[in-house]
Structures are given as C-alpha cells and as structure tokens.
C-alpha positions as CSV (number, residue, x, y, z in Angstrom):
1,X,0.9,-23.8,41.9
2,X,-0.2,-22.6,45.3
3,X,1.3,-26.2,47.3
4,X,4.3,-24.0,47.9
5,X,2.2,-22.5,50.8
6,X,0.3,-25.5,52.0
7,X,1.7,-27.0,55.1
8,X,3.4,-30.7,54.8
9,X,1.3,-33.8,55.4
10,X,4.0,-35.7,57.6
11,X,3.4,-39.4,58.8
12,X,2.6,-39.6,62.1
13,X,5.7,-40.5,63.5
14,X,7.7,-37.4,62.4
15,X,5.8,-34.9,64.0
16,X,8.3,-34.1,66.1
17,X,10.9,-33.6,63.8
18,X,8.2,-31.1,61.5
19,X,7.4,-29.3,64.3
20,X,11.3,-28.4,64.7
21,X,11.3,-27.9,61.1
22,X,8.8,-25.1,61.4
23,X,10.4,-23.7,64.6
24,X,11.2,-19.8,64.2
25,X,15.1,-19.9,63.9
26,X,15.3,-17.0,67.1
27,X,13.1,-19.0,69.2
28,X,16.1,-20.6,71.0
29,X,17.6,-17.4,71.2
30,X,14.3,-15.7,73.2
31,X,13.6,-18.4,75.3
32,X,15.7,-17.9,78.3
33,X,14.8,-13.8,78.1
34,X,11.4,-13.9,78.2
35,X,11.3,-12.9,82.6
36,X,14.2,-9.8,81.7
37,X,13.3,-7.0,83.6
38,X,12.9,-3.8,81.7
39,X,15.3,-0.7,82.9
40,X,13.7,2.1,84.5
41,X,13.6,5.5,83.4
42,X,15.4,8.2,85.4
43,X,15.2,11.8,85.1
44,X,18.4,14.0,85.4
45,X,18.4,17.1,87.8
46,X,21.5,19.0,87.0
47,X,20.5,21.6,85.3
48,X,22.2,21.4,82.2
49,X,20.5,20.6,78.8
50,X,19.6,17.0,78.3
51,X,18.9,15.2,75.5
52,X,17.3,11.8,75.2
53,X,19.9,9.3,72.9
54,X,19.2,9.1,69.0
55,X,19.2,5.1,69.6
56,X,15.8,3.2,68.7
57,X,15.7,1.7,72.1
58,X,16.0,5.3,73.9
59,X,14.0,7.0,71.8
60,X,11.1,4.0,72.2
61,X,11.6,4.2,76.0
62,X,11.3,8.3,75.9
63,X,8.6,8.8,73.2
64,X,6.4,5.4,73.7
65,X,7.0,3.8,77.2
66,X,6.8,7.3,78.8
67,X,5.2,10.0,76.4
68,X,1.1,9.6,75.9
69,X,1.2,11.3,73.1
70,X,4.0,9.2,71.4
71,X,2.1,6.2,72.7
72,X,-1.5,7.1,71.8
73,X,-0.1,8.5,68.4
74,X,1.4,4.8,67.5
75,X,-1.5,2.7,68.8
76,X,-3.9,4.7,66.4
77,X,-1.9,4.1,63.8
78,X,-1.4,0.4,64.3
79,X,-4.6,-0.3,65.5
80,X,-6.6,1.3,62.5
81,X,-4.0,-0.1,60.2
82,X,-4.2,-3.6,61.5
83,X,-7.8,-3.3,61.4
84,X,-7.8,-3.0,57.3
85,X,-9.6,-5.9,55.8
86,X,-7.4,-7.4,52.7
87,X,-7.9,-9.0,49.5
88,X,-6.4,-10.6,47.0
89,X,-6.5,-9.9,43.5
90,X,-5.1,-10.4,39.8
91,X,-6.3,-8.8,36.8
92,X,-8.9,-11.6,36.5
93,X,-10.6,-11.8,39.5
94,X,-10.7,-11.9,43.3
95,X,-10.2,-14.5,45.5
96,X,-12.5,-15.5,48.2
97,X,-10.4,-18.8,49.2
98,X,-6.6,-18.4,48.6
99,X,-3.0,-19.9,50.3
100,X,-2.3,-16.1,50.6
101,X,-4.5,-15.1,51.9
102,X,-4.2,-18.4,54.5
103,X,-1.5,-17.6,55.5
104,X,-1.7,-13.9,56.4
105,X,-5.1,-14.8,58.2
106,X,-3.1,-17.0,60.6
107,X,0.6,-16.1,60.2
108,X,1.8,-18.1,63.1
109,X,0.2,-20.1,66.0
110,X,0.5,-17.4,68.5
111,X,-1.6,-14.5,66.3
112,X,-3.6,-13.6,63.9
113,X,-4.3,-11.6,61.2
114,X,-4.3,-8.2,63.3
115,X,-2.0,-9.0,66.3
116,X,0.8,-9.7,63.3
117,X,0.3,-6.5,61.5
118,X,-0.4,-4.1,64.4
119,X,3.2,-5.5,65.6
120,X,5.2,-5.6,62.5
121,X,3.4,-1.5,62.1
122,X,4.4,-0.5,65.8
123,X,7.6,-2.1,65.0
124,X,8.1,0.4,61.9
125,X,6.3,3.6,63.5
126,X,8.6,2.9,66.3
127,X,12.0,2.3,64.5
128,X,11.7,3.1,61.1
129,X,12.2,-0.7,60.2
130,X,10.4,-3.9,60.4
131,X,11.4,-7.6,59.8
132,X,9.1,-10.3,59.2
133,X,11.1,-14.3,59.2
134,X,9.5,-16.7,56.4
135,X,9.3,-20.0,58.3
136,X,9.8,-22.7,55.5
137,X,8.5,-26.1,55.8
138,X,10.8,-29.3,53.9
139,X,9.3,-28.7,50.7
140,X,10.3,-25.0,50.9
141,X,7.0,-23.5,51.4
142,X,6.4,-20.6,53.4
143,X,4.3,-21.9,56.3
144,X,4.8,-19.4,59.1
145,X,5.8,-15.7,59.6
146,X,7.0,-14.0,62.5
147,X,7.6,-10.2,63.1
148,X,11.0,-10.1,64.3
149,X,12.2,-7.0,67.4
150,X,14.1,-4.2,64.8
151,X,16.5,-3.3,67.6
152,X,17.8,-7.0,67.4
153,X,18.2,-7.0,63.8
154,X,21.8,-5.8,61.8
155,X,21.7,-5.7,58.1
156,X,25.3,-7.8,57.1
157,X,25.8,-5.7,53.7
158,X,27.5,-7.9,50.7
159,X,30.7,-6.1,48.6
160,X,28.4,-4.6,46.6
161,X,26.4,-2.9,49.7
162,X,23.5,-4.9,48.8
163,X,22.5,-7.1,51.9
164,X,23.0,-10.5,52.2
165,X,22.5,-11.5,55.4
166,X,20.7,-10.4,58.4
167,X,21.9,-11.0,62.1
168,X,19.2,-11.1,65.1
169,X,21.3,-10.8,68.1
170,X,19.6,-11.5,71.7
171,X,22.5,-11.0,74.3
172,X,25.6,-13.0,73.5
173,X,23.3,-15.2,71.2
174,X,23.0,-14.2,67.3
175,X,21.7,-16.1,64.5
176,X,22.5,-15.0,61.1
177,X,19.8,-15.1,57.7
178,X,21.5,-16.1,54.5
179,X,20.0,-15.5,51.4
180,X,19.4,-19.0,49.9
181,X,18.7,-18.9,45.9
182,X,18.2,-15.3,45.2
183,X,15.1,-15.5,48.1
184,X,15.4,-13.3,51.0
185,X,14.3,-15.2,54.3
186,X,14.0,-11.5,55.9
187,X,10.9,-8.6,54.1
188,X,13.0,-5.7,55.8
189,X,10.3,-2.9,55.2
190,X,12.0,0.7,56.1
191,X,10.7,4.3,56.2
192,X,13.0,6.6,53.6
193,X,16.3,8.1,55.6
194,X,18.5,10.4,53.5
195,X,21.5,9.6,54.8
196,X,21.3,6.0,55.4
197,X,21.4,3.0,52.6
198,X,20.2,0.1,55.1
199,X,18.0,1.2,57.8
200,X,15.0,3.9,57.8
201,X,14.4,6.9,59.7
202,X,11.3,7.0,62.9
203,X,8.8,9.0,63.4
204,X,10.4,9.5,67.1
205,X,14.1,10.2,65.5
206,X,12.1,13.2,63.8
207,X,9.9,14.4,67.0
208,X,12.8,13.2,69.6
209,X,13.2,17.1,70.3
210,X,9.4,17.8,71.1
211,X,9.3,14.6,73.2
212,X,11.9,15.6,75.4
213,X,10.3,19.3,75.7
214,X,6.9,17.0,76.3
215,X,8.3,15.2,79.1
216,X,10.6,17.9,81.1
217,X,7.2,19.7,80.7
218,X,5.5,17.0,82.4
219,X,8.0,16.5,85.0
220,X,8.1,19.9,85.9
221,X,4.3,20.0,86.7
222,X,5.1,16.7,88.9
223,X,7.8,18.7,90.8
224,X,5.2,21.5,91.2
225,X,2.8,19.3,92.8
226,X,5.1,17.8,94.7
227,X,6.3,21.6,96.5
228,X,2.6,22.0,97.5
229,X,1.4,22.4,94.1
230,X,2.0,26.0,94.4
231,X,5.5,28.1,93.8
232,X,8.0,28.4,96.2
233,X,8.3,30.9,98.7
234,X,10.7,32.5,101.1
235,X,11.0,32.6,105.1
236,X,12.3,35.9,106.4
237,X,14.2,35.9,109.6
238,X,14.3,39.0,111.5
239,X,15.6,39.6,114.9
240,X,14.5,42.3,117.3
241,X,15.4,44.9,116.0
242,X,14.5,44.2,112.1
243,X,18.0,42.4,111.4
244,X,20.0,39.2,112.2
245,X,20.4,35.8,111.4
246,X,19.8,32.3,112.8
247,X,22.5,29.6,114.4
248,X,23.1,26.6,112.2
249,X,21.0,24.7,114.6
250,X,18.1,26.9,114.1
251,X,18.7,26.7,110.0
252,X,19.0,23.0,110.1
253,X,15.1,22.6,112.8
254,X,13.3,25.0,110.3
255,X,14.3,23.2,107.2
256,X,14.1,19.9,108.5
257,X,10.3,21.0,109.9
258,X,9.3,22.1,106.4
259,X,10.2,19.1,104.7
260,X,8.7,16.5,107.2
261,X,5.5,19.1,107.2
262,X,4.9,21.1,104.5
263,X,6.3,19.8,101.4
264,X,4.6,17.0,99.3
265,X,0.7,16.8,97.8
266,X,-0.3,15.6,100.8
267,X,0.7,18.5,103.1
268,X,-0.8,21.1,100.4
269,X,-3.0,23.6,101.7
270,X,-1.9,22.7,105.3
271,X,-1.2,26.0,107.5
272,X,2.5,26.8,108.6
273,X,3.0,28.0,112.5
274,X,6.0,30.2,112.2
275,X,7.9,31.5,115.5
276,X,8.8,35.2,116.2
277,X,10.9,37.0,113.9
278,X,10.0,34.3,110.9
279,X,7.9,36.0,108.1
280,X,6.8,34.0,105.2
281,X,6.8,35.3,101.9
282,X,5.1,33.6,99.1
283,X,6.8,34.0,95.1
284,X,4.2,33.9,92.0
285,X,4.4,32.4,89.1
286,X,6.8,34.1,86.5
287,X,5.9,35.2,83.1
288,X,8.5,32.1,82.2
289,X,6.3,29.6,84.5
290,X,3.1,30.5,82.9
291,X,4.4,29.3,79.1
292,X,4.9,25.8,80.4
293,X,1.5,25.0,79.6
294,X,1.5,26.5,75.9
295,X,4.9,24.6,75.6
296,X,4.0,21.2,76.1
297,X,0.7,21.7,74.2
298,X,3.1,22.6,71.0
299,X,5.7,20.2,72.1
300,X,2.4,17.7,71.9
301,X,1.1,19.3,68.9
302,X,4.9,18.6,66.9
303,X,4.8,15.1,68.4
304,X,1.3,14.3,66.6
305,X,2.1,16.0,63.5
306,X,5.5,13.9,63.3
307,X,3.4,10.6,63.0
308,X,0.5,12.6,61.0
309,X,-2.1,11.9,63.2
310,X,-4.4,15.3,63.6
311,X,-4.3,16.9,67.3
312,X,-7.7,16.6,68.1
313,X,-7.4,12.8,67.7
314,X,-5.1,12.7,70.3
315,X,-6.8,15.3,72.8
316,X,-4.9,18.1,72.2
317,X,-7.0,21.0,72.7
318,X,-8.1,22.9,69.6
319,X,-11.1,23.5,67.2
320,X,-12.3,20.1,67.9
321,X,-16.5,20.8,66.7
322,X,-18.1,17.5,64.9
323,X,-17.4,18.5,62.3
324,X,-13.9,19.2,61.9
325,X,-13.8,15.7,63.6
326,X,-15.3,13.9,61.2
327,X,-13.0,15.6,58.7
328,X,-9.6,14.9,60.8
329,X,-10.6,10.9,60.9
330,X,-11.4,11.0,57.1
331,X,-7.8,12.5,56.6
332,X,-6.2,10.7,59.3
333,X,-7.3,7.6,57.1
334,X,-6.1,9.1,54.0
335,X,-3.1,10.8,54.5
336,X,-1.6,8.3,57.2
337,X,-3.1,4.9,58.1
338,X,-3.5,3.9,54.0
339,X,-0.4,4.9,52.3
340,X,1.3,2.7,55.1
341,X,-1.4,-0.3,55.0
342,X,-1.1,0.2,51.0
343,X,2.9,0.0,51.3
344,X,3.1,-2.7,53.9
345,X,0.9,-5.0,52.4
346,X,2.4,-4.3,49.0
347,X,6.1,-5.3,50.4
348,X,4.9,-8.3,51.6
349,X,3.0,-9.6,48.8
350,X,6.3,-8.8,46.5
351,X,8.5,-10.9,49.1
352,X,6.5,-13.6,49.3
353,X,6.0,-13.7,45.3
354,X,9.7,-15.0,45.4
355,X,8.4,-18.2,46.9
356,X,5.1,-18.7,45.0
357,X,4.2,-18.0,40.8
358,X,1.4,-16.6,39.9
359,X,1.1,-12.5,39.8
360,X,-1.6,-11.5,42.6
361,X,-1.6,-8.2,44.9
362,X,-2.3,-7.6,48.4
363,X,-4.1,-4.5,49.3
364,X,-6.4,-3.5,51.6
365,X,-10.1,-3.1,50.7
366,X,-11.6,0.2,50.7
367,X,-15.4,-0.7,50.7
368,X,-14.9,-2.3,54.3
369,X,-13.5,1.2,55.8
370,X,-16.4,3.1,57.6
371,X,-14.3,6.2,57.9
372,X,-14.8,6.8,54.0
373,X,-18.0,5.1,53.8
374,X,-19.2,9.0,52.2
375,X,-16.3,9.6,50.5
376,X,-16.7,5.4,48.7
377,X,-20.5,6.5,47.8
378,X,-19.7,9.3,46.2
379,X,-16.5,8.1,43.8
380,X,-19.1,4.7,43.1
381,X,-21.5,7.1,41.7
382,X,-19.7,9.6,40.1
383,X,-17.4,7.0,38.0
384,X,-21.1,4.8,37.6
385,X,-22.8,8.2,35.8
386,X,-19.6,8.1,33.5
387,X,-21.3,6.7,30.3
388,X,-18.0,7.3,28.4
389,X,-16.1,4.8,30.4
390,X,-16.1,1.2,29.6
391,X,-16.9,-1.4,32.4
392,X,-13.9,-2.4,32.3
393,X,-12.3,1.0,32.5
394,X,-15.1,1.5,35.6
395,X,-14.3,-1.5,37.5
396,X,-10.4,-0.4,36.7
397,X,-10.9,3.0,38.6
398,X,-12.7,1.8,41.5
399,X,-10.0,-0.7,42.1
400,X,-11.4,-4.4,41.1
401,X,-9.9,-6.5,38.4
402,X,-10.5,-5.2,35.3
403,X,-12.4,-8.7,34.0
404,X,-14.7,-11.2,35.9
405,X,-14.0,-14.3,35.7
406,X,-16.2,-16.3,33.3
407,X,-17.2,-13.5,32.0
C-alpha cells in the first residue's frame, strides 16, 4: 500500500529521462530569474497621507523586508513552527518507519524537513496562502514537494467556482495545474477571508495600518538625526537698527553654509559662527513631537498582536519580569505557533491521503515541545490519577492511539 510514495527503481540508462520526470513543473519558468534584482523601497515626502498598497507583494516589502517587528514577528512564528517534531499515527499505533513520514523528512533535494515548512509557514503568515506542488514519479507516486511563491500563484475557478486549475506565472512564463482524477496536484492552505472564496486574508492585510504608522515613525526619527539630531531652529537677521533683511546673495551663502556645515549626524554638536546682525534661535520639541515615541510603540504593539505573538517577545517594552515571560512563551505556543502547526500539518496529510490508502494523521508531537514541558507533566499526571478512565480512554486524552499494536 505505501509503494505509491517510494521512488522508481529505473534501469540505469534512463536516469536521465527520471530525473526530468521528477523535475518541479516551474523550474523552467525560475531558472532564468534567479539574478532579478529586487526593487528598492522609497519613501514619499509630500506631505499628504500615504498608504502602503493592499497587494501581497507591497505589503511583504512594507511589513517584512522593512518593518522589524513584521519581520521578527514572522520568523518566530515560522521558526518555532518549523521546529515541531511530527508523527504519524492511526488508531492502532504509531509509526517509527513510514513513506510519510519519508517524504516530509526530505521533501525535495534542496531541504529538509524544517527549511520546507518554515517556507511554506512564512509563505502563509505573509500572504494568507500557501502552495505546496506534488512532484509525481511514472507510477504516480508522490516523490517530491515543493513550496510554491503565493504571489505567483492564481486560482483558475471551474463553473461551479470550485477551482480547477492553478496558474504559477513568472514574467511572461505561466504554467497551469490541472486537476487529474479527482487529485489536486496543488494543497492551497489559506487563512479564513470573509469576503473572498479563493484566496485568504494576511496577517499584514490586517496590521497594514500600524505598519505604515511603524515605519513613518521610524523615518521621522532618521530625518531627526539627520537635522543634527535635535529640532530645527531659526536664524534671525537684524540690521543696525533692529530691522531689515538680507540680499538674495546673502540668503543663498547662509543656507548654502548650513547645509555643507551644520546639517547631517556627522556635524551634530558642532558650534555655528554667526556674523553680525544673525541671531540663532533654537525651537523645542512640541507636545506633538514628543508622542512619536508612544506611537510607534503602539503601532509595534498592534503589529505583534496582529500575528499573536506577545510584545515582550518581540522587545517591545512592557511588564517583561520572568515570569510573565515564561508565561507569554507558554501562550505564544498555545494560542499561535500550534493551532497553525496542527492545521498545516493536518492539510497536508488530507492532500496527500488522495494519493495513498490507508487512514493515518500528521500532527505534531507535544511531548518534544520544551515550552510546555510543565504544562505535559501536569495533564500526564492528572489524567494518570484518573482511576475511572480506561487505558484506552487515557491513552485517547493524551493523544496516542487508543490501542497498541499487539496488544
């Protein structure tokens, strides 16, 4: 039952052609993109209210390539997800040695177990979707998966608005996943949108308005230090008798003298030589000023909620004793990093059931996660002093299969 997983044996003189049999169908469309420069991120002056573009690619480039918060926020996530150990289990027993398990240990040859899932989880923190491609081998076994880029990928709805087909476009390339035989060559594993049928809703879509606060807020202390890292000020010109003004030449020495020797972080703290008749006049901050600080710690604080990673994780300053630490990471685990694991792996193991029989789950394993070592103790305990519960019932409750095997 399980040689629907296990790779071909091919004679030695058609290695070539399994090799392209097992090939990733958007290889050939990433090959000739993998030197593409990435565009830079520019920052508007003009005054007016600006706010970063609702598309996935802007709001990964805003909230991940140039937030910390949005980028620490996401890499916890991931990493502690992708760190989960799994098993697999029927109701009989669970398996030390299984094609399953195989294949998720080494999905593809470029990574393993953890580089594939903290991708295909960055990929759905990021976007609110995530596509993984079944490579199948001639005797339709699944022998390879890839995480495929979300922002590439366009669900091809059917009449019914059920999908069948997927389309991964790279440029003016695009190669299109039909559903062969009721079995979906694409797991497309979304977050819940409420007004969308085919794609899920980010993290970022949610927090895009607290990133953008997050990162004017961090511009504007760049500017600052950039002007001395003090406040502006004002030169007074006064002629001889208390009034007058200066000749455009004069304007146009002064200002170009202040720029060239006053202005920059370099040049801060550095003493200005002012001629008669100039009087410098420094401005403080004003009550406005002084909030930006409070404002990007909230703006920071929204941000880390969004993804439901607690504050004092991320840095954000707080009530961070030992305590309440160890108490953030314990819910940090529970609330965020295993509903997802739990999900993920669960969509998955349903996906690829459609290529394999037999009735097994995927989920991670609990005992193996030293964030809830204490919290694992007690439950074994407490359901072990439980003389009314069968074993069965006991093993049931702490998650094993209900029956050993040979037993």
């Amino acid at each position: 039952m399980f040689d629907i997983f296990r790779k071909a044996q091919a004679p030695e003189n058609a290695a070539g052609d399994l090799a392209q049999t097992k090939a990733s169908a958007v290889g050939p469309l990433t090959a000739g993109r993998i030197g593409a420069k990435t565009a830079s991120l520019g920052v508007a002056g003009t005054g007016a209210v600006a706010w970063t573009m609702r598309d996935g690619v802007s709001l990964a480039r805003a909230g991940f390539l140039g937030n910390p918060i949005g980028f620490r926020a996401v890499r916890l996530i991931s990493e502690a997800a992708s760190a989960l150990p799994l098993v697999v289990q029927d109701s009989a027993r669970r398996y030390e040695l299984h094609p399953l398990l195989d294949l998720i240990t080494q999905p593809n040859p470029a990574q393993g177990r953890a580089d594939f899932f903290d991708a295909l989880y960055a990929q759905l923190l990021l976007s609110g979707n995530a596509y993984v491609e079944a490579v199948t081998g001639p005797d339709g076994g699944v022998q390879e998966l890839h995480v495929l880029r979300s922002e590439r990928m366009s669900v091809v709805p059917g009449a019914d608005g059920w999908p069948v087909a997927w389309d991964y476009t790279v440029g003016a390339k695009k190669h299109r996943f039909h559903m062969r035989d009721g079995l979906a060559p694409i797991c497309h594993i979304r977050s819940f949108h409420p007004h969308d049928d085919h794609y899920g809703l980010s993290p970022l879509a949610a927090a895009a308005r607290a990133v953008d606060v997050h990162n004017a807020a961090s511009n504007w202390s760049k500017a600052l230090l950039d002007n001395a890292a003090r406040p502006s000020g004002a030169i007074v010109y006064r002629g001889p008798d208390g009034q007058g003004s200066m000749s455009a030449e004069q304007f146009e020495r002064l200002q170009s003298e202040i720029e060239t020797n006053h202005q920059g972080a370099r040049n801060a703290g550095r003493p200005m030589l002012l001629e008669g008749g100039l009087d410098w006049k420094p401005m403080g901050f004003s009550p406005s000023d002084m909030e930006f600080h409070r404002t990007k710690e909230a703006a920071a604080r929204e941000i880390a909620i969004a993804f439901g990673v607690p504050p004092m994780l991320l840095g954000i300053p707080g009530d961070a004793t030992y305590a309440n630490y160890q108490e953030a990471n314990r819910a940090f685990y529970r609330l965020t990093v295993l509903p997802m694991a739990q999900r993920v792996a669960a969509a998955v193991a349903h996906w690829l059931s459609g290529f394999v029989p037999g009735d097994v789950t995927l989920k991670p394993d609990l005992d193996q996660v030293p964030a809830l070592a204490e919290e694992r103790e007690q439950q074994w305990r407490r359901i072990g002093q439980a003389g009314f519960l069968s074993g069965a019932e006991k093993r049931v409750l702490l998650g094993l299969p209900a029956h050993v095997e040979g037993a």
